[in-house]
KOLKEDO-474518 format. One record per residue (C-alpha): residue number from 0; residue in three letters; x, y, z. Coordinates in nm, 3 decimals, decimal comma. Layout:
<recs>
{rec NUM; ALA; {X; Y; Z}}
...
</recs>
This chain:
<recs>
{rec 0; UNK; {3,350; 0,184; 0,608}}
{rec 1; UNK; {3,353; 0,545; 0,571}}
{rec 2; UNK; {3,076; 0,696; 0,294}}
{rec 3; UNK; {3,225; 1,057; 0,156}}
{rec 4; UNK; {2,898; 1,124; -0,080}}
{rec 5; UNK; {2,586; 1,017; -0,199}}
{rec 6; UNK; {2,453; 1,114; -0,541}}
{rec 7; UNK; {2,071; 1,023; -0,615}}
{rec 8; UNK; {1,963; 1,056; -0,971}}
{rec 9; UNK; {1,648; 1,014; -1,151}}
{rec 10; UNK; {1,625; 0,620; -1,351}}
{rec 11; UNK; {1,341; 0,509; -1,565}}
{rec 12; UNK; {1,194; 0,207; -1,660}}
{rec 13; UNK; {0,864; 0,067; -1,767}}
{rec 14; UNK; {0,552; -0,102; -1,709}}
{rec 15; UNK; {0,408; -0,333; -1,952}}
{rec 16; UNK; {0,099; -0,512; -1,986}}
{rec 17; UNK; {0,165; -0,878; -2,011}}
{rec 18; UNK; {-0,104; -1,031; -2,075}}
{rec 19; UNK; {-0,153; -0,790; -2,393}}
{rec 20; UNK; {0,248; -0,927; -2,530}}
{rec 21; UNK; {0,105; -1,288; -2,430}}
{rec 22; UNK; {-0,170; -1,294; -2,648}}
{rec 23; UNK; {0,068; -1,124; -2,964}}
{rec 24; UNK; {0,087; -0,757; -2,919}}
{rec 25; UNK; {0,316; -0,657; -3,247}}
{rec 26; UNK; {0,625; -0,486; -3,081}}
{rec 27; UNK; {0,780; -0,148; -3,305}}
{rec 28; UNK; {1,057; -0,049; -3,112}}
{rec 29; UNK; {0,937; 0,085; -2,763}}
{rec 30; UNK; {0,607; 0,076; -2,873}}
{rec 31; UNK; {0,400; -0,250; -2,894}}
{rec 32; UNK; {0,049; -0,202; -3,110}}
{rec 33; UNK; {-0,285; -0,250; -3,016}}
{rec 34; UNK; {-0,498; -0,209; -2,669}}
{rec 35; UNK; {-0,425; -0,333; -2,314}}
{rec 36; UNK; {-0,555; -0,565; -2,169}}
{rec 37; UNK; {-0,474; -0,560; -1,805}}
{rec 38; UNK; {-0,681; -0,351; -1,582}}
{rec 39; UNK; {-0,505; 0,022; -1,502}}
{rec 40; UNK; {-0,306; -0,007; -1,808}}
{rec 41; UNK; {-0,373; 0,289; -2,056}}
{rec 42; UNK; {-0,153; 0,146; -2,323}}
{rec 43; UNK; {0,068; -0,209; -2,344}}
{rec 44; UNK; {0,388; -0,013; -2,228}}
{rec 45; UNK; {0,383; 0,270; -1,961}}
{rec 46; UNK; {0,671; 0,466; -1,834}}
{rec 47; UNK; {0,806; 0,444; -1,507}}
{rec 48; UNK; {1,060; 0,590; -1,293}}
{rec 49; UNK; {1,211; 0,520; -0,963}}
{rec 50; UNK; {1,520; 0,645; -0,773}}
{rec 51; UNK; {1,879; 0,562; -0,855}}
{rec 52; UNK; {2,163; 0,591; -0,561}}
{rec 53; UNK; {2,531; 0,557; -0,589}}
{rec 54; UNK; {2,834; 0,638; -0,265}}
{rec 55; UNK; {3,128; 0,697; -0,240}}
{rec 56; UNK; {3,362; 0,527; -0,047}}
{rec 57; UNK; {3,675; 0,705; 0,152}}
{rec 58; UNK; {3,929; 0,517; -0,119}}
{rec 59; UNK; {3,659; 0,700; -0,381}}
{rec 60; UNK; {3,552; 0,411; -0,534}}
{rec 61; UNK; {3,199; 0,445; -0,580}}
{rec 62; UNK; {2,896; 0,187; -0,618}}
{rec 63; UNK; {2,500; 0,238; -0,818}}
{rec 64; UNK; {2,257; 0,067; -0,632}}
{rec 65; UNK; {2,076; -0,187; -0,859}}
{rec 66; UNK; {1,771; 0,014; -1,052}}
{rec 67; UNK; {1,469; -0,056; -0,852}}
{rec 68; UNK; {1,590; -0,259; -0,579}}
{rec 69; UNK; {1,716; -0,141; -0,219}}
{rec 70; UNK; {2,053; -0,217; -0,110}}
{rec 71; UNK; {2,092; -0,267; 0,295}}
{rec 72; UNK; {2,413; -0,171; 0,472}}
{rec 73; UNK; {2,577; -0,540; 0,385}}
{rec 74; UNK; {2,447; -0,447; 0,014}}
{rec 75; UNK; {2,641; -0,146; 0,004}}
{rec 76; UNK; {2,917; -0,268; 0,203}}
{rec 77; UNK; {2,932; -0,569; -0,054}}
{rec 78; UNK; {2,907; -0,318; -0,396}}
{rec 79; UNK; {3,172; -0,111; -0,246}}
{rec 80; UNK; {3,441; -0,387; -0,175}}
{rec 81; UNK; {3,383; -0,558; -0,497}}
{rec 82; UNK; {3,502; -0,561; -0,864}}
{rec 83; UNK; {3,163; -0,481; -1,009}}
{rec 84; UNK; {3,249; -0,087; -0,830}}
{rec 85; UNK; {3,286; 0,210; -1,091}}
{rec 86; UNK; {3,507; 0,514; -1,097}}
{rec 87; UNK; {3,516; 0,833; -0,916}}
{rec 88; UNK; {3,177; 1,030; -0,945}}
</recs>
């Protein structure tokens, strides 16, 4: 397999304090009400980001790695050569 491009693009996500939603934290949209519980937390829901990748194959097809997770060479190999593969970046 022959990669032609990479593209690596900022992703976000979040952190949330379970224990806090256990116990019956009132949710209002992105938001959830009330004080953490968990030590380190600051509020119930913190953002996050991580990295997003995506390549591009020689036939341009290209693939996103999964948000948060690492994709090995079979990973790739297995993104690129299947259906699940988007357009041309």
């Amino acid at each position: 397999m022959r990669i032609n491009g990479i593209l690596l693009v900022p992703g976000s996500g979040a952190f949330f304090d379970q224990a806090a939603i256990r116990i019956g934290a009132a949710q209002r949209g992105f938001i959830y009400a009330g004080e953490p519980i968990a030590p380190g937390f600051m509020s119930i829901r913190v953002p996050a980001s991580s990295p997003r990748s995506s390549v591009r194959s020689r036939s341009d097809r290209a693939a996103w790695s999964p948000q948060g997770q690492r994709q090995g060479q079979d990973g790739w190999r297995n993104l690129l050569t299947s259906s699940r593969t988007t357009g041309v970046l």
